[in-house]
N, C-alpha and C positions, 0 to 999 in steps of 0.2 A: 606277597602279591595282592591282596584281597584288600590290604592299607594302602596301597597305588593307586589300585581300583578305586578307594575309599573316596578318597584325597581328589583325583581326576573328577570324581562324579562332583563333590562338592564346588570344585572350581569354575565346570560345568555349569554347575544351579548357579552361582554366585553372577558369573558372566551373564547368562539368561536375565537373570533378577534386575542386573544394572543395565541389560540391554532393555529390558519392558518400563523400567523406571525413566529410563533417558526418552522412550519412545511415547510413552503417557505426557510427558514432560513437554518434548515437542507439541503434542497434539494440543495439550490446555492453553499454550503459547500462541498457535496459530488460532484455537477456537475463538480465546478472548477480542484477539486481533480482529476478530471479525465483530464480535460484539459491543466493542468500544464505542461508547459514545463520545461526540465532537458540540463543541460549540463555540460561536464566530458573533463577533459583534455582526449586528447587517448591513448590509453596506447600502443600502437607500438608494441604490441605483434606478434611475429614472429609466420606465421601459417607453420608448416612442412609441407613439401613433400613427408619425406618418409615411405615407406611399412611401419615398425614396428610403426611410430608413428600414420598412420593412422587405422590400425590394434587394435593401443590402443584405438582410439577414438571411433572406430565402438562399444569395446567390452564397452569403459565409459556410450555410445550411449544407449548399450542396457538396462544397469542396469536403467540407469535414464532417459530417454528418452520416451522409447515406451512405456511406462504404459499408458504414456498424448496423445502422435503423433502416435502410430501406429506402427507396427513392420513394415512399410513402410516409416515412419515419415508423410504422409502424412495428417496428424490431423484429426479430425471428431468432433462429439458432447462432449462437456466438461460438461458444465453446460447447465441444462435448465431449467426454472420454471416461469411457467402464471404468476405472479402477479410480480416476480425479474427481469426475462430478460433471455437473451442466452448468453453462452460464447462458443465458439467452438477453441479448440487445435490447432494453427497452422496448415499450410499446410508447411513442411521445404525445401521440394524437388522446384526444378525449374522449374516443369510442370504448368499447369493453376492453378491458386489461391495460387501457391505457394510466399511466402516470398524469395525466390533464386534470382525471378525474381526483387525485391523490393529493396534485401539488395546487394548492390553493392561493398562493401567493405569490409573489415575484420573487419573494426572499427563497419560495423554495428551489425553484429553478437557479435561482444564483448559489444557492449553498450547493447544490448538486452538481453544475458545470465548474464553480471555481471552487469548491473547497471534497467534493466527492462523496458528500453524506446526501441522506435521506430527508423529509421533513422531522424525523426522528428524532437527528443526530447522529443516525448508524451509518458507518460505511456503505458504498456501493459498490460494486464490480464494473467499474465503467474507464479501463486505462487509460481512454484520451483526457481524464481530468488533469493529463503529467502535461497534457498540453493545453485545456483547455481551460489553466489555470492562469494561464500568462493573458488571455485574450482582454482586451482595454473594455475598461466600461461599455464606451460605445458601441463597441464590436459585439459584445456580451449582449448588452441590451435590446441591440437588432436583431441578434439571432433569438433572442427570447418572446421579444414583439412578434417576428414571422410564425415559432413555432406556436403562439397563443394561435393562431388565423390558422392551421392546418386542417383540413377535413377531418371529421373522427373516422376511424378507421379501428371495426371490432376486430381484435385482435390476443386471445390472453396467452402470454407468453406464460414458459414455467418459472418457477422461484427459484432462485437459487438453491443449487443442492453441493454443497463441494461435502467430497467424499471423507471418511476418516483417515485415510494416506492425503487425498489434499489437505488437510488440516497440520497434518505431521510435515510434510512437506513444505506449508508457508510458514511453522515455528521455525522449520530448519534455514530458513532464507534461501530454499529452492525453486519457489515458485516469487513472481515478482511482488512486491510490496502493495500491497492497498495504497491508493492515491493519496488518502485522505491521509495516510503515516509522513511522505514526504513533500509532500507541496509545500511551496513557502507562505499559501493562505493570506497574502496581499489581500486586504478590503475592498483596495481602488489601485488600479494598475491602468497606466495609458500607455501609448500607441506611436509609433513615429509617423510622422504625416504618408498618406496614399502617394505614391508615385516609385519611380525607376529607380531605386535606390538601393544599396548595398544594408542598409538599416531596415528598410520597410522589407524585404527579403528574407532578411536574418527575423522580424517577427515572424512573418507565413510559414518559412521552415519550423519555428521555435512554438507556433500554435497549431499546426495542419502534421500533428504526429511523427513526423521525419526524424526526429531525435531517437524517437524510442525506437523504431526502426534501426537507423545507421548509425546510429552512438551520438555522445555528446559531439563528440569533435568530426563527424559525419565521414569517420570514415570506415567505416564498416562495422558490424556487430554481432552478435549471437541474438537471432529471432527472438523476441519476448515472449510467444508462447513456446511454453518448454517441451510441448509437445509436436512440434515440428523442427527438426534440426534444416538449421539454414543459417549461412554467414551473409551477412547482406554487402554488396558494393559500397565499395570506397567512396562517395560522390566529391572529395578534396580533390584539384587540381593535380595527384599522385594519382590516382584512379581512371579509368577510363573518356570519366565527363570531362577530364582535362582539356583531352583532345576535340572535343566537341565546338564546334559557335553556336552562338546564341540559336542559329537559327536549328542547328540539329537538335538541340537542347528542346527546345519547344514543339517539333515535330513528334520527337521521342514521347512524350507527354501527352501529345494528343493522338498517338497512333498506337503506342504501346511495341512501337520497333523500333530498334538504336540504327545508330549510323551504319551499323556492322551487321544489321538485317537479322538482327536476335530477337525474338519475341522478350518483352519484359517480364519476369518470374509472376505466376499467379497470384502471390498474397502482396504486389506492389499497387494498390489501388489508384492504378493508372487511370482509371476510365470515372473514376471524380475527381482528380487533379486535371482533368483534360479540360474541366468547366472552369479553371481559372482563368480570369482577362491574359491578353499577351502582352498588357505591362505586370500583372504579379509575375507571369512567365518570369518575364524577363529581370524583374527584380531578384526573385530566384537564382536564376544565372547569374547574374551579377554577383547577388552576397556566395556561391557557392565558387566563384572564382576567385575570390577575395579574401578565401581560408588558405592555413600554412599547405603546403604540399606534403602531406601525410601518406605512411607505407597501408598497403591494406592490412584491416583487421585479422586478425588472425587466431586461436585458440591459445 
């Protein structure tokens, strides 16, 4: 009996050992991942000067911006959770803790919205780079023009802290990917022409975060923070919005209640898509009409 014992206890230690080795493993995995440095030829994107083009960046600003930074930009609390870590949104303005003061160059602004690195080369914590990597020179360079012009706003947010289970968790591919792993880091990306269009649509959806929300094929998905379970709506013509016209489409958007008199879930940031014109609206509608008729997402 005492050699069963023996034997048990070894297999025991053996299990243990390769469970701490597999978990050490993760963690140096996910650490590195963070530590990675990146480098991108520059892309020499010209940042305008003038009214109309800053005028457009302020209004690009709004849509996809302030949800994360703040209708000041000046960031606050993003993520936070005991046992993961904190991530806190940028500070963009020039004031104290702000990034204005950090990024000295156009180049750095552009390496940070289209490629998700630092002036470093180090990754950021910043998801909308999965979208705000598609965005066209021009579109890039106006929101980078408007956010030069912002008030400084002192503000120090905290540093990034991801915890030793966040670490073990992003080797394991449980938490999502750092941007800067899969972006496709285009140089120079354009834009289909402004107007009512099923192409100009499919960009707004494809830069204004909607993907990582509702999946590629927008029809439903598993919330990207892992720390809120939520399957988000179908928005395919098989989903709810099928039934909609254009005009309840754009109601919904600006009021944040559907046809069916349902407030919109809390973490759909309704209330900055409500500042897009009612030709993006409806571009919108359009391209989201114009997808196959897809089942909802499901587990």
């Amino acid at each position: 009996m005492k050699k069963v014992f023996k034997w048990i206890g070894i297999v025991l230690g053996a299990l243990v050992g390769l469970l701490l080795i597999a978990i050490l493993s993760l963690y140096f995995i996910g650490n590195a991942s963070l530590n990675k440095t990146y480098d991108f030829a520059p892309s020499n994107i010209v940042i305008p000067s003038d009214a109309e083009s800053i005028a457009f960046g302020k209004h690009r600003s709004e849509t996809l911006c302030e949800s994360c930074h703040g209708d000041n930009l000046a960031g606050g609390k993003f993520f936070e959770d005991e046992m993961l870590g904190t991530l806190d949104a940028a500070n963009l303005t020039t004031g104290e803790g702000g990034i204005g003061r950090e990024y000295t160059s156009d180049e750095d602004y552009v390496r940070a919205i289209r490629h998700g690195i630092d002036p470093r080369g180090k990754p950021i914590f910043m998801p909308a780079v999965t979208s705000t990597s598609h965005l066209s020179d021009q579109d890039l360079g106006a929101i980078i023009a408007y956010i030069k012009t912002i008030p400084p706003v002192d503000n120090v947010t905290r540093e990034k802290n991801l915890k030793p289970l966040g670490k073990i968790l992003m080797g394991a591919g449980m938490f999502p990917k750092l941007p800067a792993s899969v972006v496709n880091h285009e140089i120079h990306v354009t834009a289909p022409e402004r107007g009512v269009s099923v192409a100009y649509g499919d960009y707004l959806v494809s830069t204004n975060d909607c993907r990582e929300c509702h999946g590629q094929e927008m029809a439903g998905a598993e919330y990207p923070d892992p720390t809120i379970y939520l399957i988000t709506p179908n928005l395919t013509p098989g989903g709810e919005v099928g039934f909609w016209s254009e005009e309840d489409f754009i109601n919904t958007i600006r009021t944040g209640v559907t046809p069916g008199d349902h407030q919109l879930n809390e973490h759909m940031p309704w209330e900055t898509y409500k500042l897009f014109t009612d030709d993006e609206l409806k571009a919108i509608y359009m391209y989201l009409q114009s997808l196959p008729k897809l089942p909802q997402y499901t587990e």
